[in-house]
C-alpha positions in Angstrom: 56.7 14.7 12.7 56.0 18.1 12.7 55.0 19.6 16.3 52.0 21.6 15.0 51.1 18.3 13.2 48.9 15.8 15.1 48.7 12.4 14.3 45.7 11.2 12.8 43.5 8.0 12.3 41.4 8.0 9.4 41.0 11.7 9.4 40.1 11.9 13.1 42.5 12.9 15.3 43.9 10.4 17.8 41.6 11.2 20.8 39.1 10.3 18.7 40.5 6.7 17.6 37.5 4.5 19.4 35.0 6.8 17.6 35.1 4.9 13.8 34.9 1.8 16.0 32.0 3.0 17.4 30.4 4.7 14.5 30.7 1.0 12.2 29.2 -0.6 15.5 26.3 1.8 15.3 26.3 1.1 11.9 26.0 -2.5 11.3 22.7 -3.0 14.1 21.4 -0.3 11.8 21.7 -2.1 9.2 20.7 -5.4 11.1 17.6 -3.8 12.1 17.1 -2.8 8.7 16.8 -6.3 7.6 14.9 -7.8 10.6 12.4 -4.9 10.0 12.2 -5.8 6.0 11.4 -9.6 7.4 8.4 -8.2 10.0 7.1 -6.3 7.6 7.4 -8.5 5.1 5.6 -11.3 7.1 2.7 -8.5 8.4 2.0 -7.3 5.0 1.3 -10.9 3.7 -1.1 -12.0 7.0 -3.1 -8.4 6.7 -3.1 -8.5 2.6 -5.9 -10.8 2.8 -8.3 -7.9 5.1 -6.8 -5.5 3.1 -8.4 -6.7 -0.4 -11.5 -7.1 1.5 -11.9 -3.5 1.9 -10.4 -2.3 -1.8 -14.1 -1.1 -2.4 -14.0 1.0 0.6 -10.9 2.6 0.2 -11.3 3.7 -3.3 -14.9 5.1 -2.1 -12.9 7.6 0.6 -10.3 8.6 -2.3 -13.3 9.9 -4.6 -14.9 11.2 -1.0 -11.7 13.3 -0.7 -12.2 14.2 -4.0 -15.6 15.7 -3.4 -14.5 17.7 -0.4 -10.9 18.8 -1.2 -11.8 21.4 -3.8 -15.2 22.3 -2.1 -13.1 23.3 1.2 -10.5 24.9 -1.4 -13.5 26.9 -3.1 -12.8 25.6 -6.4 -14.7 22.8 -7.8 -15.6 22.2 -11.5 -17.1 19.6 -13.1 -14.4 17.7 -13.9 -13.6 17.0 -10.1 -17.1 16.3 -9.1 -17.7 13.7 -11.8 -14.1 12.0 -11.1 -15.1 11.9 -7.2 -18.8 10.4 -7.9 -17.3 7.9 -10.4 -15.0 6.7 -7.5 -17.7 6.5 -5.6 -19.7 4.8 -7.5 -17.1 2.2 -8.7 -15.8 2.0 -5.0 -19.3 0.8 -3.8 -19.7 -1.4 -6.7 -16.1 -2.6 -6.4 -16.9 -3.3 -2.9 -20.3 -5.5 -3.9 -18.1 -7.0 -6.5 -14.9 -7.7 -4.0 -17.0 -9.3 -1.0 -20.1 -11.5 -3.5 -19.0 -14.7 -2.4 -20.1 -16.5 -5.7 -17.9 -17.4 -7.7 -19.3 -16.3 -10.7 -19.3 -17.7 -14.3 -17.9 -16.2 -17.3 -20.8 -14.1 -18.2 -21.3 -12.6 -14.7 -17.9 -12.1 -15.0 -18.4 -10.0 -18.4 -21.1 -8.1 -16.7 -19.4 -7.0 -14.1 -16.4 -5.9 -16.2 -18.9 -3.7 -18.0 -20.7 -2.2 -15.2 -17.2 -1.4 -13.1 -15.3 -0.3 -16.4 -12.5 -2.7 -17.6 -9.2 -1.4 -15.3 -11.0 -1.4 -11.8 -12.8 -4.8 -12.7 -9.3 -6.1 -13.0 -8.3 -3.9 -9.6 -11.0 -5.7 -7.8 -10.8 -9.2 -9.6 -7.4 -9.4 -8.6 -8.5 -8.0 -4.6 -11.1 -10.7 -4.6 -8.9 -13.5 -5.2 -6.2 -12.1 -2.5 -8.6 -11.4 -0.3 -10.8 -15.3 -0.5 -9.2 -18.9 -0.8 -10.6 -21.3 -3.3 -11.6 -23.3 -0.1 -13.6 -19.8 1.0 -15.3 -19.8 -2.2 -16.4 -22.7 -2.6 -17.9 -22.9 1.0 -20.0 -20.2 -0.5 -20.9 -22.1 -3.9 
């Protein structure tokens, strides 16, 4: 070997032969966290789904509230924002009315309501109210 040449492991040089070790050590519990903290999450976003739907309503009320205010603090509001911010409003309250009615419903109601919240966020909220409410809940209700 050449004297000006210093042997090498993997690219590093040889003082540094425990550090690759250490690197795929770091690594791998990386990557073991990784996967624990998928399972946590996965397990905490199906307990708190349920409290989430509850409050779908609410939520899509402080999106069209943002709505309102962003371009008001920005100086620029039209029309078009302020009637896509009351419309969220509107639909969020509704939505919420619609989300946490504990009757069930029949098929007419159910027509009603799809009319009076528009057709997508009806389904938005129909599918919320069933995450967020056993059939047991319901019919305790009923």
């Amino acid at each position: 070997m050449h004297p000006q040449q210093e042997e090498r492991f993997w690219g590093f040089p040889l003082f540094f032969q425990p550090l690759p070790c250490f690197l795929f050590q770091i690594i791998s519990l990386f990557v073991e966290f990784c996967v624990y903290l998928r399972y946590e999450i996965k397990i905490i976003i199906i307990i708190h789904m349920k409290e989430f739907a509850k409050y779908i309503g609410v939520i899509v009320m402080l999106i069209g509230v943002a709505l309102l205010v962003i371009p008001f603090l920005m100086g620029s509001t039209n029309n078009t924002n302020l009637i896509i911010g009351v419309l969220l409003v509107v639909e969020g309250m509704l939505g919420h009315i619609f989300v946490n009615n504990m009757k069930k419903g029949s098929t007419v109601s159910n027509i009603i309501w799809a009319i009076i919240l528009l057709f997508l966020p009806y389904l938005l909220f129909f599918f919320c109210k069933k995450a967020a409410y056993t059939e047991q809940e319901l019919a305790a209700y009923n």
